[in-house]
N, C-alpha and C positions, 0 to 999 in steps of 0.2 A: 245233763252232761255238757253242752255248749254252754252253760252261766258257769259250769265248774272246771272244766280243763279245755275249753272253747273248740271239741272235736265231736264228730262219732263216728265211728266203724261199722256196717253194719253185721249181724252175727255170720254171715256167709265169708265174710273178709278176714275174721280174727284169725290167733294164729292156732287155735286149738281147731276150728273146722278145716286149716288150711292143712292143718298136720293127719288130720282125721282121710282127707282126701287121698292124701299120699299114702299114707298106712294101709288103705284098703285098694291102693293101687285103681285108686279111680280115673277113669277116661277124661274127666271134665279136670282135671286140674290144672293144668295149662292154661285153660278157656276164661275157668275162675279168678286168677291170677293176674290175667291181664284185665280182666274184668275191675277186680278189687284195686290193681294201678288207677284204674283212669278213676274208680269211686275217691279212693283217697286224693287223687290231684284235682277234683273237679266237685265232689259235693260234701268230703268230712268236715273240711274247715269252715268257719267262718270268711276267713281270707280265700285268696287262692292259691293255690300250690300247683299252678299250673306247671307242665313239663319236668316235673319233682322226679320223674322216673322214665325219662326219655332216651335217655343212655342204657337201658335194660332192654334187650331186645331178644324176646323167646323167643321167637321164629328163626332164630340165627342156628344156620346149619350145623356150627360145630356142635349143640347139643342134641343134635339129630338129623338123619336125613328126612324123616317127613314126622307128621305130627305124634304119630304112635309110640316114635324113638324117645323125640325130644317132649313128650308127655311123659314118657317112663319113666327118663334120664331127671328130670325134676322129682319124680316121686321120689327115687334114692336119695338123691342131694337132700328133699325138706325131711325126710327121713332122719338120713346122718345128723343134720342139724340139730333135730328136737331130741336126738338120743343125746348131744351135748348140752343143749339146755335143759334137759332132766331135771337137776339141782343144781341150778342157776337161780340167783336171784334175780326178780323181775322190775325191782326201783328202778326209777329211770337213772338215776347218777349210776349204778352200777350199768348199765346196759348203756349209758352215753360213754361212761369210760373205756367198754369193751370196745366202742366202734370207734374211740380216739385210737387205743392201741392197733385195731387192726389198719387205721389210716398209716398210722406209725410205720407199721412189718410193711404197709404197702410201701412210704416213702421208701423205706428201708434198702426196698427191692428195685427203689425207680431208680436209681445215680442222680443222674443231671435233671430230668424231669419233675424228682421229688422238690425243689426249689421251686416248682409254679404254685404247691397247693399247700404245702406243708413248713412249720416254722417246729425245728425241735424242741421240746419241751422245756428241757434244760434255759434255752433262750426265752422261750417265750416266758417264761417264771419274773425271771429278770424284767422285763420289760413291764410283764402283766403287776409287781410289787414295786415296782417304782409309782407307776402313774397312779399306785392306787391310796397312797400317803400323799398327806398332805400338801399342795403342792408351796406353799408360803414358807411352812416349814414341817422338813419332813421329818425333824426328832422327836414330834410332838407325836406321829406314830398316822396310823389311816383315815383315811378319811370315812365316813358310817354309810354312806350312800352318793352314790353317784349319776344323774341326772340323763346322762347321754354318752355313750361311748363307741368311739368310729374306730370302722378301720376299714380303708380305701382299695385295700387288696388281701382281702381278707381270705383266699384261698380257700380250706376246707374250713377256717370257723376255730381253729383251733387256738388262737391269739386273744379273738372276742370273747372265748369259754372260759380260759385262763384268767381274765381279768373279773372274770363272776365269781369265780373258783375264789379267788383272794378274799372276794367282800362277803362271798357267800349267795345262796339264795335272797332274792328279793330286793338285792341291794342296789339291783342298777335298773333306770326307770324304762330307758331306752339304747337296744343294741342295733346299732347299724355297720354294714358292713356291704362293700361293693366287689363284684368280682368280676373279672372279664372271660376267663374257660367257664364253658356252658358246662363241662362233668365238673369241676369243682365248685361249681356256684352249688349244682344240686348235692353234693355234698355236704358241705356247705348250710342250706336248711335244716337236712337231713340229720347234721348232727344238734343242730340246736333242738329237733324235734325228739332226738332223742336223746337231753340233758334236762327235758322236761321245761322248756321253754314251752309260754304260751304262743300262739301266733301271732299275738297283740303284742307281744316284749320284744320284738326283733322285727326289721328289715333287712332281708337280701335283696339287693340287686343286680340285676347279672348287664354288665355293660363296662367300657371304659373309661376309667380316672380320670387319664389324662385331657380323654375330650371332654369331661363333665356333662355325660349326658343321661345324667339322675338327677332330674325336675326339681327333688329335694334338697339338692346339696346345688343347685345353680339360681336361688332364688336372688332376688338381686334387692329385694326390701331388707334394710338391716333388720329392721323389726320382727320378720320371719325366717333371717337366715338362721340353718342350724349350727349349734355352739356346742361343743362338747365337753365334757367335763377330763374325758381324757380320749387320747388320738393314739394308737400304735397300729405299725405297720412294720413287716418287709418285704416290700418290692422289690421285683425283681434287679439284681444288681446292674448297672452301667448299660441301663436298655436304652436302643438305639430307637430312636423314635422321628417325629417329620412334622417339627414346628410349621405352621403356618404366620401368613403377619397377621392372623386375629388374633391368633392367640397371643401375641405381643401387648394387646390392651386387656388380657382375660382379667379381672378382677383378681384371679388368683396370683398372678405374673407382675400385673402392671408396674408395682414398686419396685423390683427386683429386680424383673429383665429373665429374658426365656433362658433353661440350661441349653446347653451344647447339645447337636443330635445326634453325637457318639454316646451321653450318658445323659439318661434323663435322673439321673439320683436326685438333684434338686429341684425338677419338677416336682416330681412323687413328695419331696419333701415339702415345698408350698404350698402344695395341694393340700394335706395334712393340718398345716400351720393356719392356715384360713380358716378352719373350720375350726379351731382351739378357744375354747374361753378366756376370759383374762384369770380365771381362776383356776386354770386348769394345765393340764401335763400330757408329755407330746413326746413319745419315746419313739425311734427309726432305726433299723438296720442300715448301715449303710457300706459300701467299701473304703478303704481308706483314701483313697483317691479325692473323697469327696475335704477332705481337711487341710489339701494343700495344694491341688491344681490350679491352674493359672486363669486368665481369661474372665470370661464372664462368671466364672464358678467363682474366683476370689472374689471379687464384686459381690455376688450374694453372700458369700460367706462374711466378708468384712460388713457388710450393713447391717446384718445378722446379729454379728456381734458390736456395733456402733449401738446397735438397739436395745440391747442387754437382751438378746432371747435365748442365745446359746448358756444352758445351765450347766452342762454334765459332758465331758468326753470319756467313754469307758472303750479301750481296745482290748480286743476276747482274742483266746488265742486259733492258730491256724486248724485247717481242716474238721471243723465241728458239724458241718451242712453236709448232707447228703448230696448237695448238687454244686458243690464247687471248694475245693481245699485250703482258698484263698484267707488271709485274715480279715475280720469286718470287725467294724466299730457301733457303738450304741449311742447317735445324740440323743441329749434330754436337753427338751424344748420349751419355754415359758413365754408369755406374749409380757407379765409384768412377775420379774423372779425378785425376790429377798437381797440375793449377794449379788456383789458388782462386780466380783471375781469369776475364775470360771475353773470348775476341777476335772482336773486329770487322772485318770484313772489306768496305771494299765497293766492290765490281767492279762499279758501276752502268754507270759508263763504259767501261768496258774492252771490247769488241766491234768486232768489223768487219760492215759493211754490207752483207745481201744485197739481192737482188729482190724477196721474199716475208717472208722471216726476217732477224732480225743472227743471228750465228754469232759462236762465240768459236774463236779460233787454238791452237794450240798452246803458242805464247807465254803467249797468257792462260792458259790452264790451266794448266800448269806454275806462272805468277806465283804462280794461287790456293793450285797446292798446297804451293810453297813455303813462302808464308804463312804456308802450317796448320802446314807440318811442324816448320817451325824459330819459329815463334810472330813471325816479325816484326814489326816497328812500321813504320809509312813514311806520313809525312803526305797525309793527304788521300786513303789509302785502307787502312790496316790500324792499331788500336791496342787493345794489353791494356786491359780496363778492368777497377776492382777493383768486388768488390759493393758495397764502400762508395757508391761512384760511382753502381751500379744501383740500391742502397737509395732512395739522397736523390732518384733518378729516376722514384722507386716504380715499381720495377719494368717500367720501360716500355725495350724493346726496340729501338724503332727507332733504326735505322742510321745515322741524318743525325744524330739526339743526340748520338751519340761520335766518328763520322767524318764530316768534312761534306768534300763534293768541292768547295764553293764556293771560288772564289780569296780568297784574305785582301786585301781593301780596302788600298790605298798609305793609308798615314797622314798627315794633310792639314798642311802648318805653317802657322797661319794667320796670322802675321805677315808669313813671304815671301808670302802671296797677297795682304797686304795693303798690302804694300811696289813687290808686280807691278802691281794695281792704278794705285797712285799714277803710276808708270812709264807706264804706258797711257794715265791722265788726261792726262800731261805731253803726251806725242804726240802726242795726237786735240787740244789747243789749240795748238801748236806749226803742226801740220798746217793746222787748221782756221785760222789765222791767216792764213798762206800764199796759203791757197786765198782768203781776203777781197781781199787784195791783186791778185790775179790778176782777179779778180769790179770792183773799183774800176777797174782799168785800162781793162777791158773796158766800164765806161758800165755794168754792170748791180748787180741789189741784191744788198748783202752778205747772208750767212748770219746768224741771230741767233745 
């Protein structure tokens, strides 16, 4: 069982003895439970899955005041449970996709907090069928496999999955992903363990980006640094964060220059860009802000694009995130891209109307990645633009400069409006004439 799916459970832990417990309303099940936690985090894997279930806490009183209650109150619960998984199927993609969606109804239910752990689906699609086409040229269609694939705030996992989802099983050699919330990080495995990842296909690490303090991603031998074939993330938007002057020389900063510490957006985003192949694609969430602010943000942004890295501007439209109604945009990122131009993309309008959220269709997506893949032009919502264009614009990004979705104003002839005019005078005295005569007849005063 360890040569073949690198685990094992032992028969006291599965979920049929766990359910058997409950059904006969056994004393020990509680006892069990937490027993089979600490086995699963400490002797199933090969790896360790230490603190995998540290955020679960059965002795917490609300499911009991003493252990008899809160023993009961679980028998019911695994009870309820197994009467739902009845006739369920047990493959792991169906059972990872269950616990995608119930992350989902969770974001769903968070508002502003669903933003730490959660990237909507709809988005993360987009993101995950970008980087997974070629990145030289993406008309040519996907790429067959993929060597390494990061992402630096990778919340519950659900960005990392997407991008496997596109290639398929087998397709990607190694999943890494870093995360700072200790319940999202174990989320986070949690889900990869249950889309039937091996322990050996995936690293989580549970720590912070910005300070790069994951061994793996701070090596400093070229020779050993990690290189990814493709890099998506979105972090958290315009986080306010507390440069030091180290980090002024960090490897990852040094050519660029630290962001502002109202908005780390361009940290998150070099952090990202360091770790990209020369072969490879580098998709971001980011707010708009990050496309045309002044300061030391233009400065990264203009060397950015001096360097030819900036590939792709795509703006999505407003309130589509559970945790902020704002509009964001999608760079796509190349260390060495194809065209010397850079396209604009912008889907501000393109959405359908929920209750809570807009949501984009499948139609949309597709449109966008069309787009990207075959570089389209189509008025009023996608156009190459040269850097000559973004020079004389100094360097300023935003979307509505190159694309505007405004309708183009009917061109006015103002001869015929003045020819209509006259037309009109004729009338209204013609009329008005009329009506005196009518006014005379009647014994009353005419109009002047």
């Amino acid at each position: 069982m360890r040569r073949k799916i690198h685990y094992v459970i032992k028969p006291d832990y599965l979920w049929r003895s766990i359910y058997e417990l409950a059904r006969t309303q056994s004393d020990d099940l509680l006892k069990i439970l937490q027993a089979g936690f600490k086995h699963v985090e400490n002797d199933s894997f090969e790896s360790t899955f230490q603190g995998l279930f540290s955020e679960i806490n059965l002795d917490f009183e609300k499911l009991g005041k003493n252990y008899s209650f809160r023993n009961a109150k679980l028998c019911t619960i695994v009870t309820k449970i197994a009467e739902g998984l009845s006739g369920f199927s047990t493959e792991s993609d169906i059972l990872g996709d269950a616990y995608e969606y119930l992350i989902g109804q969770f974001a769903s239910g968070s508002g502003k907090k669903a933003g730490e752990f959660y990237t909507p689906q709809q988005i993360s699609t987009i993101l995950s069928r970008i980087v997974t086409l070629d990145s030289q040229n993406p008309s040519s269609g996907k790429k067959k496999k993929l060597k390494k694939v990061l992402d630096f705030t990778c919340g519950s996992g659900s960005l990392l999955l997407n991008v496997r989802k596109q290639l398929g099983p087998n397709s990607i050699g190694q999943i890494y992903g870093q995360e700072k919330n200790i319940t999202t990080y174990n989320l986070a495995r949690m889900n990869m363990l249950l889309h039937g990842l091996k322990d050996s296909e995936f690293q989580i690490h549970h720590g912070d980006s910005l300070l790069n303090d994951w061994d793996i991603l701070n090596e400093m031998n070229p020779a050993k640094k990690l290189e990814s074939d493709a890099v998506v993330a979105n972090p958290p938007f315009s986080y306010r964060w507390e440069p030091n002057e180290a980090l002024a020389d960090d490897f990852r900063f040094k050519s660029y220059g630290l962001a502002p510490k109202s908005a780390a957006d361009f940290a998150f985003l070099l952090y990202g860009f360091h770790f990209l192949s020369d072969e490879g694609t580098m998709t971001i969430i980011l707010p708009h802000g990050v496309l045309f602010r002044g300061g030391v943000e233009e400065r990264i942004r203009t060397k950015l694009l001096k360097d030819g890295n900036i590939d792709t501007v795509i703006g999505l439209p407003a309130n589509l995130f559970f945790s902020t109604g704002i509009p964001v945009c999608i760079l796509v990122l190349k260390k060495c891209k194809k065209f010397d131009d850079v396209l604009f993309v912008n889907a501000s309008e393109y959405f359908e109307k929920g209750k809570r959220q807009n949501f984009l269709s499948e139609e949309h997506i597709d449109k966008i990645i069309d787009t990207y893949q075959y570089r389209k032009e189509e008025e009023r919502y996608s156009r190459c633009v040269s850097m000559e264009e973004i020079k004389k614009n100094e360097y300023n990004l935003n979307i509505s400069r190159y694309v505007s979705t405004a309708e183009q104003e009917e061109a006015i002839d103002i001869k015929k409006v003045n020819k209509d005019l006259a037309e009109i005078e004729k009338t209204i005295t013609k009329a008005k004439k009329t009506h005196n005569q009518f006014l005379k007849e009647l014994g009353l005063a005419e109009l002047p």
